[in-house]
Biotite code that builds the C-alpha atoms (Angstrom):
import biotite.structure as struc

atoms = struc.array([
    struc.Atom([-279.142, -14.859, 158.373], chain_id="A", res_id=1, res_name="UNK", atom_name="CA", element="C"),
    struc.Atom([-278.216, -11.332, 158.146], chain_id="A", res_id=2, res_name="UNK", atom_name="CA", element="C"),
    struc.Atom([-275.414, -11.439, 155.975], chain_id="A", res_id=3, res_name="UNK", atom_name="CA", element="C"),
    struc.Atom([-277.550, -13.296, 153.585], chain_id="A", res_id=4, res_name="UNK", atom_name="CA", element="C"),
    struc.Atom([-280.208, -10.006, 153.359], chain_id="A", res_id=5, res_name="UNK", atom_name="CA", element="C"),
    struc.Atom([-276.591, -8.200, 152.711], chain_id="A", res_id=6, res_name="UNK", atom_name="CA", element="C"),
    struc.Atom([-274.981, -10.033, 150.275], chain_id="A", res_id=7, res_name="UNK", atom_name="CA", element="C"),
    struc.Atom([-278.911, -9.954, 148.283], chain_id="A", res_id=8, res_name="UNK", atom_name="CA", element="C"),
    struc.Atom([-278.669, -6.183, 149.239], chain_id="A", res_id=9, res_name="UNK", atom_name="CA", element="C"),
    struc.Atom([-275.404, -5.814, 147.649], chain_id="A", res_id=10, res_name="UNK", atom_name="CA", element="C"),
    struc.Atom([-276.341, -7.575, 144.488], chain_id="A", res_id=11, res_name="UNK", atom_name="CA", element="C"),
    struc.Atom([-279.518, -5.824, 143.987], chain_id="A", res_id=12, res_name="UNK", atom_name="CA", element="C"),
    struc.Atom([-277.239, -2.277, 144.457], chain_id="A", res_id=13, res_name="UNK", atom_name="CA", element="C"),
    struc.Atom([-274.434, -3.575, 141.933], chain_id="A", res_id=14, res_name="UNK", atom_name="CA", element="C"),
    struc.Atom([-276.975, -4.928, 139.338], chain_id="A", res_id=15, res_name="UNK", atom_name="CA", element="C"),
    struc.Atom([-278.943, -0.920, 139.481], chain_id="A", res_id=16, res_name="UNK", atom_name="CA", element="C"),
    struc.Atom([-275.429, 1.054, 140.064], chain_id="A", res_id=17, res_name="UNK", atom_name="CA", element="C"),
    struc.Atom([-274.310, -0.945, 136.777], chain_id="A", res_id=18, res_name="UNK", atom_name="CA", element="C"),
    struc.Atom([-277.820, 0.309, 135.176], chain_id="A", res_id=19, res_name="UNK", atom_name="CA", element="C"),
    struc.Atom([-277.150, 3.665, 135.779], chain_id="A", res_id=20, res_name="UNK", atom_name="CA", element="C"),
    struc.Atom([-273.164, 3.753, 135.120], chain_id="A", res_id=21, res_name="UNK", atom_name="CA", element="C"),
    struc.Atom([-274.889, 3.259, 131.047], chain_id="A", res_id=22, res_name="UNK", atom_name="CA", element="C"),
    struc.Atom([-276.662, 6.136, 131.636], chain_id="A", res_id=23, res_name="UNK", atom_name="CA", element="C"),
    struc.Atom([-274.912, 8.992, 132.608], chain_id="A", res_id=24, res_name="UNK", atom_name="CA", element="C"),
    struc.Atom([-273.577, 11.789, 130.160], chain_id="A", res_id=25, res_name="UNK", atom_name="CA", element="C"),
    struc.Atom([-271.036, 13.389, 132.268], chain_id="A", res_id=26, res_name="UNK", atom_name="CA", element="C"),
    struc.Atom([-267.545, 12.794, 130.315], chain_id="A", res_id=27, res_name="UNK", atom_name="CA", element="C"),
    struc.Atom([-265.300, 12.807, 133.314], chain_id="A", res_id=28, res_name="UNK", atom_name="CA", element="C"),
    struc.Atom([-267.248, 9.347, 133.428], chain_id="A", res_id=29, res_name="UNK", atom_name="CA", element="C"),
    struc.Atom([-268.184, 8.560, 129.754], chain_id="A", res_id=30, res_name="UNK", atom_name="CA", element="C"),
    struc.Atom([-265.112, 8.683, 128.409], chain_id="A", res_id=31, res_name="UNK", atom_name="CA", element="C"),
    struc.Atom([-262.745, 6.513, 130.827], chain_id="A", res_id=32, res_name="UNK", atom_name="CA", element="C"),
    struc.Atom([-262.961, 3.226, 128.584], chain_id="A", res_id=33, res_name="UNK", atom_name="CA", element="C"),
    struc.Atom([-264.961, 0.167, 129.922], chain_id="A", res_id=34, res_name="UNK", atom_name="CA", element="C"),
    struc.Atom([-266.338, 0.620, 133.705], chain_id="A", res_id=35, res_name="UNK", atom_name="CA", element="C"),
    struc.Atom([-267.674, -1.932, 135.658], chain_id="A", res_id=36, res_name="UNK", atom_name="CA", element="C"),
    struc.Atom([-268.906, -2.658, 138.857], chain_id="A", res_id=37, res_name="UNK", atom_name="CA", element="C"),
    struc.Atom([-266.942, -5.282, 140.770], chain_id="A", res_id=38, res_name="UNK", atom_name="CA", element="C"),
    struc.Atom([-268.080, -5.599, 144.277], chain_id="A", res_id=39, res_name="UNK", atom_name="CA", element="C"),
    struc.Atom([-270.407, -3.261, 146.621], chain_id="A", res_id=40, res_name="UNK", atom_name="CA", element="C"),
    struc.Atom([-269.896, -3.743, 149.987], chain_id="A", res_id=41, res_name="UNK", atom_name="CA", element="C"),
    struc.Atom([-272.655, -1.998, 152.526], chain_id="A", res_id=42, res_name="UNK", atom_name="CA", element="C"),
    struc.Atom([-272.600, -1.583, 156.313], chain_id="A", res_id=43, res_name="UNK", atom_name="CA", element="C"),
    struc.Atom([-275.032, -3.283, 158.401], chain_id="A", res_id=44, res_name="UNK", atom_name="CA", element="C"),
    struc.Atom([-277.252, -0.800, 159.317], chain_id="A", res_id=45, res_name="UNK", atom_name="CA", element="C"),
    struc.Atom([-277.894, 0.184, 155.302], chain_id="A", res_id=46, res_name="UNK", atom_name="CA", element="C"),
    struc.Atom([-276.074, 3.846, 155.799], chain_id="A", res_id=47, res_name="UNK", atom_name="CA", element="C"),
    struc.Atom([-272.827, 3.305, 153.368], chain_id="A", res_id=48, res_name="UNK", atom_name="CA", element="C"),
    struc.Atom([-272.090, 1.731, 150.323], chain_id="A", res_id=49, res_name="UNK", atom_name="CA", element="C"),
    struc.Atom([-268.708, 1.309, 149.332], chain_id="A", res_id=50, res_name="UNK", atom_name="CA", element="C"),
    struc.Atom([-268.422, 0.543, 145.404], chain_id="A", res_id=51, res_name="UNK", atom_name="CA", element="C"),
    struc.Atom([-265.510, -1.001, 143.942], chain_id="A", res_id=52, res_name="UNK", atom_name="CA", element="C"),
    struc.Atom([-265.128, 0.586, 140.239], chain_id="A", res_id=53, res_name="UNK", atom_name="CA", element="C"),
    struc.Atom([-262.974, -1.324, 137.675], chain_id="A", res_id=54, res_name="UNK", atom_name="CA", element="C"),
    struc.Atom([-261.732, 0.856, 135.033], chain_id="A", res_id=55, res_name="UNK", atom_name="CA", element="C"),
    struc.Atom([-259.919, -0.762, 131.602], chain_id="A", res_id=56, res_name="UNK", atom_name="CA", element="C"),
    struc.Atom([-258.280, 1.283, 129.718], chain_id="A", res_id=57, res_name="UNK", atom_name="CA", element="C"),
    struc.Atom([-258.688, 4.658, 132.637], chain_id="A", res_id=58, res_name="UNK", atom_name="CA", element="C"),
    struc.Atom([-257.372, 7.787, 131.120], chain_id="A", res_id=59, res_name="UNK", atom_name="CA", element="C"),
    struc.Atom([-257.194, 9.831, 134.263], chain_id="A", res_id=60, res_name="UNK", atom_name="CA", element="C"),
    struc.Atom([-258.275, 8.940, 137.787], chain_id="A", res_id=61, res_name="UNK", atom_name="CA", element="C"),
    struc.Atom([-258.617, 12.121, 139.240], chain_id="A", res_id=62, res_name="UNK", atom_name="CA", element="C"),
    struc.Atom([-261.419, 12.826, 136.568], chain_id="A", res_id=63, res_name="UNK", atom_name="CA", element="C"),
    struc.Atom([-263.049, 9.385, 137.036], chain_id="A", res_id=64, res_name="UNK", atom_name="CA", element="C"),
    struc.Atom([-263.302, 10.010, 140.876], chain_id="A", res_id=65, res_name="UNK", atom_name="CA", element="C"),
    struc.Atom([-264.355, 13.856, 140.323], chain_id="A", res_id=66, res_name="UNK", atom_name="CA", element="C"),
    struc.Atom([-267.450, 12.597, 138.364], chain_id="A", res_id=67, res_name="UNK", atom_name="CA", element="C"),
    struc.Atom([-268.195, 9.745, 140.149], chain_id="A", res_id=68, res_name="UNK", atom_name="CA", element="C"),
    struc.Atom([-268.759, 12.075, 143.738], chain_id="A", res_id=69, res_name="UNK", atom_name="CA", element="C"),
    struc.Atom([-270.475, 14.804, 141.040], chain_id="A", res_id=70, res_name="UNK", atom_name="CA", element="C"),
    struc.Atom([-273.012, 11.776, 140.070], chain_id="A", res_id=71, res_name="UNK", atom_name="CA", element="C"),
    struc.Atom([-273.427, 9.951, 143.993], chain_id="A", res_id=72, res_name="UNK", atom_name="CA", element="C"),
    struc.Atom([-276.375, 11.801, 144.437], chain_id="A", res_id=73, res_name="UNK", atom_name="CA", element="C"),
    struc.Atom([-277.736, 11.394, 140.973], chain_id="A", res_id=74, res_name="UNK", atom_name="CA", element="C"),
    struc.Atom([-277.173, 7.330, 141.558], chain_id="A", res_id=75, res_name="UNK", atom_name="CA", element="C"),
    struc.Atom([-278.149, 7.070, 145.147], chain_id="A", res_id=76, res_name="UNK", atom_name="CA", element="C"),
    struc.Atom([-281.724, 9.219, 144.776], chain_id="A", res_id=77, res_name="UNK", atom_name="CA", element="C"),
    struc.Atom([-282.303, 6.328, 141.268], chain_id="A", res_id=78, res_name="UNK", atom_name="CA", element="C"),
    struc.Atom([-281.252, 3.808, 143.916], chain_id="A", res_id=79, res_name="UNK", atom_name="CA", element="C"),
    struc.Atom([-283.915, 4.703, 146.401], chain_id="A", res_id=80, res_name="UNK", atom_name="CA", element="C"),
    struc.Atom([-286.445, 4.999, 143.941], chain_id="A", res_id=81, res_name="UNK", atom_name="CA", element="C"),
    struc.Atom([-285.821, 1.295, 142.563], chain_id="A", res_id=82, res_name="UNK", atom_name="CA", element="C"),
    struc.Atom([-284.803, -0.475, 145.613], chain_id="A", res_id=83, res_name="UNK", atom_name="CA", element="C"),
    struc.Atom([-287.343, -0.477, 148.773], chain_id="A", res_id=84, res_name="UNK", atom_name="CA", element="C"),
    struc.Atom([-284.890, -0.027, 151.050], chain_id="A", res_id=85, res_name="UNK", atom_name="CA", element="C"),
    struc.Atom([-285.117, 1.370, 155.123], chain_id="A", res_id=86, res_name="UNK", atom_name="CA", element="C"),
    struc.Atom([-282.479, 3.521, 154.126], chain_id="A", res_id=87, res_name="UNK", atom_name="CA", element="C"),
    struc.Atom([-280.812, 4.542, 150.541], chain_id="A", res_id=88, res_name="UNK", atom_name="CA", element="C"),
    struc.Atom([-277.127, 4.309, 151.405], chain_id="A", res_id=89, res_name="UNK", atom_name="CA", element="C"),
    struc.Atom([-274.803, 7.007, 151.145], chain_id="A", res_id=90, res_name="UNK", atom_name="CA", element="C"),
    struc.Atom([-272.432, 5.781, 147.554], chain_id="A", res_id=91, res_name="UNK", atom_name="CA", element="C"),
    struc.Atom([-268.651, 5.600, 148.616], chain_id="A", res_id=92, res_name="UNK", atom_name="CA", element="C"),
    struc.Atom([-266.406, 5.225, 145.119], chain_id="A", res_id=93, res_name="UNK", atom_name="CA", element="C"),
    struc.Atom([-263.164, 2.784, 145.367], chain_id="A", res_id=94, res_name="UNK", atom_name="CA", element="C"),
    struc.Atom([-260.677, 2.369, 142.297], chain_id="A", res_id=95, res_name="UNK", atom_name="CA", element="C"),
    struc.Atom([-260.587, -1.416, 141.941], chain_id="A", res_id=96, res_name="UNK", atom_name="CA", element="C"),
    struc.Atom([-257.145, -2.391, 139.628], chain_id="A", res_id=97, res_name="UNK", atom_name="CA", element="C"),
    struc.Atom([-257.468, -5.920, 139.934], chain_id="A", res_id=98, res_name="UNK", atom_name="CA", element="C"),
    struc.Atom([-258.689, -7.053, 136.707], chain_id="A", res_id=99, res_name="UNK", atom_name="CA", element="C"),
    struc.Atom([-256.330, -4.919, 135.236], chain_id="A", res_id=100, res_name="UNK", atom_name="CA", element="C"),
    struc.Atom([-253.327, -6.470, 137.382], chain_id="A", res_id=101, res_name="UNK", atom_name="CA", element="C"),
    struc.Atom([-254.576, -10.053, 136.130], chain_id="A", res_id=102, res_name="UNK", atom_name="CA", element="C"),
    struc.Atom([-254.338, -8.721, 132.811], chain_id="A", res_id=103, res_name="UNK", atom_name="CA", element="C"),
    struc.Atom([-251.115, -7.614, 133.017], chain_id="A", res_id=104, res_name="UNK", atom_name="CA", element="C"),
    struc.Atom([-250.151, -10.879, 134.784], chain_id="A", res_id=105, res_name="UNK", atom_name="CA", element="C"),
    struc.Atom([-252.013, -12.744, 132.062], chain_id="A", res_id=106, res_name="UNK", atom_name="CA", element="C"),
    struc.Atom([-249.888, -11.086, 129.429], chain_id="A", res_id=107, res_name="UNK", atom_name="CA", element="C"),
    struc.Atom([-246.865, -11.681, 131.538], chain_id="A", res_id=108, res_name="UNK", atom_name="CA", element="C"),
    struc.Atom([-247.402, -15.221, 131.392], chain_id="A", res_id=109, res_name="UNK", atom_name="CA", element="C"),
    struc.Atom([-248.011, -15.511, 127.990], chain_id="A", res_id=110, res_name="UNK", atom_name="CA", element="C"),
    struc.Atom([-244.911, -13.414, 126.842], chain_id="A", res_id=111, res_name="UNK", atom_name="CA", element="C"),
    struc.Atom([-242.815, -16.415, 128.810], chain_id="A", res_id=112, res_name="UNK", atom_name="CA", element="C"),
    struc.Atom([-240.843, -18.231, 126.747], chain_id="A", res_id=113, res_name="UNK", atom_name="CA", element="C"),
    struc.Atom([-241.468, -22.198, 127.427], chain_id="A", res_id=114, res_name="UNK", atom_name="CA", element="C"),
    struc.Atom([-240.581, -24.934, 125.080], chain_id="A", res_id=115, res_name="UNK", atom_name="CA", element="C"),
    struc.Atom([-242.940, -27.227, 124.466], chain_id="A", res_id=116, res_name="UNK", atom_name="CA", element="C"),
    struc.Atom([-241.002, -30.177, 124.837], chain_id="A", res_id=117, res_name="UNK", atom_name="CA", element="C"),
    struc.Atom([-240.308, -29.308, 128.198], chain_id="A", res_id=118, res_name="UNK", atom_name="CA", element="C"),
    struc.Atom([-244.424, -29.210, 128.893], chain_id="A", res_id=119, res_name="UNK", atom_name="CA", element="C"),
    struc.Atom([-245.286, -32.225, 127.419], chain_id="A", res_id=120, res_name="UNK", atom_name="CA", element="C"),
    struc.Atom([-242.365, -33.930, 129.680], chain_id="A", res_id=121, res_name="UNK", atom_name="CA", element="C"),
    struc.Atom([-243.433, -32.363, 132.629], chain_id="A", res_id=122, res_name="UNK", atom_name="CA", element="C"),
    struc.Atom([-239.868, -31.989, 133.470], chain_id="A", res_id=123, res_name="UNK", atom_name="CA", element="C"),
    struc.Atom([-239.005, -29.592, 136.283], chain_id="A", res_id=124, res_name="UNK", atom_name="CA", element="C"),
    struc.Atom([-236.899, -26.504, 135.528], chain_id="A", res_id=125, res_name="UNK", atom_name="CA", element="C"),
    struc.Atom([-235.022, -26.038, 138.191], chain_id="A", res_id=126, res_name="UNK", atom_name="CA", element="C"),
])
């Protein structure tokens, strides 16, 4: 039952935290390219947040992280105020590259070069 009030927790946090990502002006943030919120993963007793950041098209990750720990308290005082939480969880920032390793394996793929004969067979290539 508990990891139900979590998983609800988490949502609610991702669905604000990607709210407020619109929102804020500082350019070490605004101008990395298209930032979302992939997964947000809290403790049990509501004291840490850790939230997975996708970045496409990142220009520097140093600068990205910078403004992201410059902005935590910004975000996690907005997050208290919206969410009626015990306790407003301290925001941990993680790098997530995993859309943009699908990507790259998605372009892989596609750059393969298949006949089509040999799809419409189904013959092995071995």
């Amino acid at each position: 039952m508990a990891s139900n009030k979590i998983y609800r927790i988490n949502e609610d946090i991702k669905f604000v935290l990607s709210e407020l990502l619109r929102d804020i002006k500082d350019p070490r943030i605004k101008d990395q390219g298209l930032l979302s919120i992939t997964a947000v993963d809290t403790t049990g007793d509501l004291r840490y947040s850790k939230v997975y950041i996708s970045a496409l098209g990142l220009k520097s990750e140093k600068d990205l992280t910078k403004g992201l720990k410059s902005a935590s308290g910004y975000m996690r005082r907005e997050l208290g105020m919206r969410l009626n939480l015990r306790y407003t969880p301290e925001l941990i920032f993680e790098l997530d590259k995993s859309i943009e390793y699908g990507a790259h394996i998605n372009k892989m793929i596609s750059e393969l070069d298949i006949s089509e004969e040999t799809e419409e067979s189904g013959e092995n290539i071995d």
